[in-house]
C-alpha positions, 0 to 999 in steps of 0.5 A: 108965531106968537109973541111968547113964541119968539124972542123979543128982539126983532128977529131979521133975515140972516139970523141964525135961529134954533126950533124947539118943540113945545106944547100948547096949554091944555094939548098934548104934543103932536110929535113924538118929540119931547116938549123942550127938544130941539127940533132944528139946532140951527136955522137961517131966516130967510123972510120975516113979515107982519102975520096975515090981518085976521091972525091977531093972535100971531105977530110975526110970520118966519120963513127958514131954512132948515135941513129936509130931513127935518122939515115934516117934523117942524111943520107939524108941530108949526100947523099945531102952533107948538113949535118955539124959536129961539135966536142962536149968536151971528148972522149966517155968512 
């Protein structure tokens, strides 16, 4: 993810985080959700990590835990780098 893209705290696992849809400057959304809809209301981190070294425009990379139902939807908008996080109060139990 992009720096504009996550909060600017550190983001840890077990932090409850929700996904909204967003769009990329100049492109249309590659959904059919609205840009500014939660995709995911409540996602568990699983695994942060520094982004791979030719990737210089990301900062962090996240793996989460979300609903099935839910995750054709998010790695679209994820694989055309529209997706946003936002961090939800608590850790996960």
């Amino acid at each position: 993810l992009k720096g504009d893209q996550i909060p600017s705290v550190p983001i840890v696992v077990g932090d409850r985080v929700q996904v909204i849809a967003v769009s990329t400057p100049g492109q249309a959304s590659s959904g059919g959700s609205t840009v500014g809809t939660s995709l995911v209301a409540a996602a568990t981190v699983l695994a942060t990590g520094p982004p791979p070294a030719n990737q210089t425009q990301y900062v962090e990379n996240l793996s989460l835990e979300i609903p099935a139902t839910s995750a054709p939807e998010v790695a679209g908008y994820a694989a055309a780098d529209q997706i946003a996080i936002t961090l939800t109060s608590g850790h996960a139990p």
